[in-house]
N, C-alpha and C positions, 0 to 999 in steps of 0.2 A: 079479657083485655090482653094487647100485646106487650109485653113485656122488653121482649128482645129480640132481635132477628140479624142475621149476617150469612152473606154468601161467599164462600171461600172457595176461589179459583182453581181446577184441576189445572194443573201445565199441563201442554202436549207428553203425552211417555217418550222418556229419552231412549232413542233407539241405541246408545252406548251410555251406560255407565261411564263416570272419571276417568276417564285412561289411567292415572294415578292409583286410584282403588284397583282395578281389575288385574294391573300391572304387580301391585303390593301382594294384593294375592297370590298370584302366580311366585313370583318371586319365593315368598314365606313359604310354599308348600314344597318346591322345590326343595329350597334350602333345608329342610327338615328331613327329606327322603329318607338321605341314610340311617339320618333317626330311629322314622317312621322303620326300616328295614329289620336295625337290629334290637328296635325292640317287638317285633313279630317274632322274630328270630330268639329272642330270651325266655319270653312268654310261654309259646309254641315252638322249641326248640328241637322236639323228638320227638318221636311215636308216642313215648308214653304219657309228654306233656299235653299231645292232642286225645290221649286215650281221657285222662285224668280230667281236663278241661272244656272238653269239645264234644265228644262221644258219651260220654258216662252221665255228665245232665241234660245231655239231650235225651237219652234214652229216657231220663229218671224223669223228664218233662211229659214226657210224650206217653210215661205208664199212665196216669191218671184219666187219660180219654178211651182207653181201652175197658171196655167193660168187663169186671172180673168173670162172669159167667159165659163168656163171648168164646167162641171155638169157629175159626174158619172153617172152608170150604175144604180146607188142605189139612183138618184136622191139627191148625194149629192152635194151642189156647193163649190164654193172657201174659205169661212168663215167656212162651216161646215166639210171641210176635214182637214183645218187647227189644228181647233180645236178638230178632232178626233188623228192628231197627239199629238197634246198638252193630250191628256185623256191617251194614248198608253205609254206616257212619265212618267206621273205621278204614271200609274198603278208600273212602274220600280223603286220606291223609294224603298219600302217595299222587293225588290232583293237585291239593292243598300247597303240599312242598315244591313242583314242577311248577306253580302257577308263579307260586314266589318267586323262584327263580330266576324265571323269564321276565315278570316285571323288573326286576329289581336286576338287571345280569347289567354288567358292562360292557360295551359294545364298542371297540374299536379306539379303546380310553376314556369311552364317554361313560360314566358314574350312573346307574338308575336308567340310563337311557328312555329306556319305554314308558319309565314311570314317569317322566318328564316330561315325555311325549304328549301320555293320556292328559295331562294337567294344560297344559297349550290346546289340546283338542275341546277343551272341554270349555275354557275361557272365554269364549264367542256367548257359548250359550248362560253360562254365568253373569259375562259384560248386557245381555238383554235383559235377564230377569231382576238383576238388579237395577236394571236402568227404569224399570215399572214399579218396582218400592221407591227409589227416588223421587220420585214423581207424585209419589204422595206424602212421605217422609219429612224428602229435603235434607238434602247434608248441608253443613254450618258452613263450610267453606264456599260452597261455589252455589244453593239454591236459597241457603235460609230456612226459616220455618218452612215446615209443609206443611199440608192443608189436615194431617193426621191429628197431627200433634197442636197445633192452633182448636182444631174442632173439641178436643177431650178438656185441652185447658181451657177453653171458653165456656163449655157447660158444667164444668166443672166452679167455674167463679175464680180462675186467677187472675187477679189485676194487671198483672207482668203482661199477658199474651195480645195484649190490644195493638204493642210497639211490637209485634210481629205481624201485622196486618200487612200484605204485601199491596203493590198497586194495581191487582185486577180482582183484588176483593173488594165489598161490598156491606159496608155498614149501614144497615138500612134502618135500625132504630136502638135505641138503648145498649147496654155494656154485659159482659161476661157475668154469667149469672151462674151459682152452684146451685142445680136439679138434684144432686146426688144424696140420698142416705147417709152414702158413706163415700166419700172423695177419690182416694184409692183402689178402691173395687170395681168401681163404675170406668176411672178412667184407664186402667189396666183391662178389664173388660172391652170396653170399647175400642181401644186403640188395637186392641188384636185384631177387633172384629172389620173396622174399618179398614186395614191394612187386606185383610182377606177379600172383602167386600170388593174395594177399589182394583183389584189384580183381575178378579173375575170376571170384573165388568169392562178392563181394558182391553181385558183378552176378549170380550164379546164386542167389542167396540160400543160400549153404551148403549147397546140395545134395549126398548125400552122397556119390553115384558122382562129382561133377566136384573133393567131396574127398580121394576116395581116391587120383584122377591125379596130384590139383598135390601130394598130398602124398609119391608116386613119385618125382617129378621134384624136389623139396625133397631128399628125403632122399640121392637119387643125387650133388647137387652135394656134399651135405658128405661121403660116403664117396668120393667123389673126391678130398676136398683133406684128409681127416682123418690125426692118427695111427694107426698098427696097435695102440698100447697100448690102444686100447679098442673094442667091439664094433665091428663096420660096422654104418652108420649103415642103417634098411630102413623102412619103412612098417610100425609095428605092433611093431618088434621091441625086444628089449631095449636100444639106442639107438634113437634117433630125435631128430625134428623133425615133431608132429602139429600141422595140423589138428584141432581137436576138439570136442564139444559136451558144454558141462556144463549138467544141465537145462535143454537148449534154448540153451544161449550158446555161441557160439563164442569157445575158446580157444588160443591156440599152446603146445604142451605138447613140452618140449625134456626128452630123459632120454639120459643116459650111463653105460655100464655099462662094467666090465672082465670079460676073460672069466670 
């Protein structure tokens, strides 16, 4: 028997994130540069501070995959390759320091310059990727619930999430039901998984074989963490957690049944 069922609207992915957000960002990283600078600069402030912090557990990491009985071709053994790592390391301080430099140099009064630079370079592609977690997220201000966070507290059974029903969703029977063992687990579980799921598939544009996988792999985490009082959760089956397209749209379609 059905118990419950509701389809929750994919919005188009926003090809810009809030100008507002992308802007904040930028803004904050900037602002912080010189921070960022001196404190590289305190940390890693000499040779010895890169000898001590940099090079010496690198080396002491990298003993342990050398096999003690091991002797190259060069007749080196396990001490002396160790330590030609440890030389390989140290030779990269002198990269380390010029690289700083140049990021971080002032240029004609301008502060960090280059560092500022790469941070506006980089913002375009930040402004898209976040603009495809929005889209499934929602931020409070400008989309409301998303379809992430509606789907975890719906199978979840919180009564709150139904006044976040937007209006290209779809209530097709009955209300918010808890499938979970455990509340928490499931819907931190899920809400990761979702979020990954929904990125994969935007970037394949809904394809439908790469939606039959993530919707495999959806459905496995909640019949893992579900109660026995209701069907196991399957790809297709009388529970689930789809993937799906209604005339061409992708929606997340959550159905629970008893046997």
């Amino acid at each position: 028997m059905k118990v419950s069922q509701v389809q929750l609207m994919v919005p188009d992915a926003l090809a810009e994130s809030p100008e507002i957000m992308v802007q904040q960002r930028a803004r904050v990283t900037k602002d912080v540069s010189e921070f960022v600078f001196a404190k590289l600069q305190k940390v890693i402030g000499t040779e010895y501070d890169f000898k001590t912090k940099i090079a010496g557990p690198s080396a002491q990491g990298f003993a342990p995959f050398v096999n003690p009985a091991f002797v190259s071709r060069s007749e080196l053994d396990r001490p002396k390759i160790v330590r030609k790592q440890y030389d390989k390391i140290m030779k990269s301080y002198q990269n380390y320091t010029s690289s700083l430099s140049h990021m971080f140099e002032t240029i004609n009064g301008d502060v960090n310059k280059r560092f500022r630079e790469a941070i506006d370079a980089k913002n375009e592609v930040y402004s898209v990727k976040m603009g495809e977690v929005l889209a499934l997220t929602g931020a409070v201000a400008e989309l409301g619930a998303g379809v992430v966070g509606i789907a975890s507290f719906w199978i979840t059974g919180d009564p709150t999430v139904q006044r976040h029903l937007r209006g290209g969703d779809i209530l097709v029977v009955g209300t918010p039901i808890n499938v979970a063992l455990h509340r928490s687990t499931l819907r931190a579980a899920l809400t990761q998984r979702l979020i990954q799921s929904g990125r994969i598939l935007t970037q394949a544009d809904w394809d439908s074989a790469v939606m039959t996988a993530e919707n495999n792999q959806n459905n496995q985490i909640v019949a893992g963490l579900q109660q026995p009082a209701y069907v196991a959760f399957a790809t297709g089956g009388l529970s689930h957690i789809d993937w799906i397209k209604i005339d061409g749209r992708p929606y997340l379609e959550i159905q629970v049944s008893t046997p």
